[in-house]
C-alpha positions, 0 to 999 in steps of 0.5 A, spaced: 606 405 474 604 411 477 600 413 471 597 407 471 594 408 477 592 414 474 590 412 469 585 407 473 582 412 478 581 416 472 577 411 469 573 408 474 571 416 477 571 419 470 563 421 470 565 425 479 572 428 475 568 431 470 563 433 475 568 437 479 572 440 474 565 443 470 564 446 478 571 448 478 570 452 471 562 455 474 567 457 480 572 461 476 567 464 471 563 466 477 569 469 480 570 473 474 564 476 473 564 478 481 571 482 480 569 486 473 561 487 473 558 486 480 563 489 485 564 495 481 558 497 481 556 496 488 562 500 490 559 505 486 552 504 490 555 504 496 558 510 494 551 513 492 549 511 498 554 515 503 553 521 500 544 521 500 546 519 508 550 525 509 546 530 505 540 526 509 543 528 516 545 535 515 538 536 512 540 538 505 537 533 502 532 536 498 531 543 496 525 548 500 522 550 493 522 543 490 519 540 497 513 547 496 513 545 490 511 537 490 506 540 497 503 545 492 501 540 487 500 535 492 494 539 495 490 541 489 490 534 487 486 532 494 482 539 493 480 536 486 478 530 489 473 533 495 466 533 492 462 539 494 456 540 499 451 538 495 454 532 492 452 529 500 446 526 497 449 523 492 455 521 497 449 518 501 446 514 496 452 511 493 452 508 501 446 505 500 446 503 493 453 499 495 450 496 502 444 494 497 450 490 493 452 486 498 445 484 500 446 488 507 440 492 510 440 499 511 438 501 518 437 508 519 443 514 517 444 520 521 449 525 519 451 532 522 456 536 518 461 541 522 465 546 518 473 545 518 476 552 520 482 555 515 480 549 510 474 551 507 472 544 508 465 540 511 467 534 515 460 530 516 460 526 521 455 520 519 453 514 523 449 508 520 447 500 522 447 495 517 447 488 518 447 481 513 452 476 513 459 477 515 463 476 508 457 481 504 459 486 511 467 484 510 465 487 503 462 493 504 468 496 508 472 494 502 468 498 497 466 503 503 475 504 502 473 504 494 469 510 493 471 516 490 470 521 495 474 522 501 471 519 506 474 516 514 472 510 517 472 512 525 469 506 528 466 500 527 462 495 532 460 488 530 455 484 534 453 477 533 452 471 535 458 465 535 454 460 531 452 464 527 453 468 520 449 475 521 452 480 523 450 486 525 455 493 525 454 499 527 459 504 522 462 512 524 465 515 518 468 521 517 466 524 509 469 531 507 466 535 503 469 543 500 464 548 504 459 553 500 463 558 495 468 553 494 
């Protein structure tokens, strides 16, 4: 009798026992491939990790030499990127020519180089106005960001009206040039 009833629950609830014993199957694999794949692997992370945080919090996590090494190649790679002094002009020109693709006028430009001791560099100071609509200035910042000398926005001032688009901006940058003789 009790088989029956079995039999009559089974075949009422056929399609949820199945179900559950595919979970059930899903649930065991899953147990399976934790205990023997990942668990193994994440004790040797953490272990990997243990180690890293000790070498970091005694200090020797990197060698002095390697650390000069990396900060010797890094500094001829940014001295290679410096323009030299008499590429200012073409610097100036790529100003203008990037402000006149974002259909912005130019207002005047005035700059005043000082010289970076123990660097031999040149840090001109430039200062200009532009104005246009709001998105084409947006994108002049964006391309100012873009160019292939080195160059440091210091301050941006943006005046205009709330109801309307032009706006006009008045832009401090700092562009790095390698001195005479460099």
């Amino acid at each position: 009798m009790n088989e029956n009833i079995f039999l009559l629950i089974f075949n009422a609830r056929r399609n949820y026992l199945i179900v559950i014993f595919i979970l059930v199957l899903v649930n065991i694999g899953l147990y399976i491939f934790y205990t023997t794949y990942l668990e193994p692997g994440l004790t040797g992370l953490q272990a990997e990790w243990s180690e890293k945080r000790l070498l970091a919090a005694s200090g020797n996590l990197v060698d002095t030499t390697s650390v000069y090494r990396r900060g010797t190649a890094d500094l001829s790679a940014f001295y290679g990127r410096v323009p030299r002094k008499k590429e200012f002009a073409a610097f100036i020109g790529d100003l203008f020519e990037t402000a006149n693709n974002n259909s912005l006028k130019v207002g005047t430009i005035s700059y005043k180089p000082e010289i970076i001791k123990g660097e031999k560099l040149l840090a001109y100071s430039i200062g200009f106005n532009v104005a246009g609509k709001y998105a084409a200035i947006k994108s002049f910042i964006s391309d100012i960001e873009r160019l292939r000398q080195i160059a440091v926005i210091d301050n941006i001032s943006l005046n205009g009206k709330a109801d309307e688009e032009y706006v006009e901006m008045k832009v401090q940058m700092t562009a790095y040039f390698k001195g005479e003789g460099q």
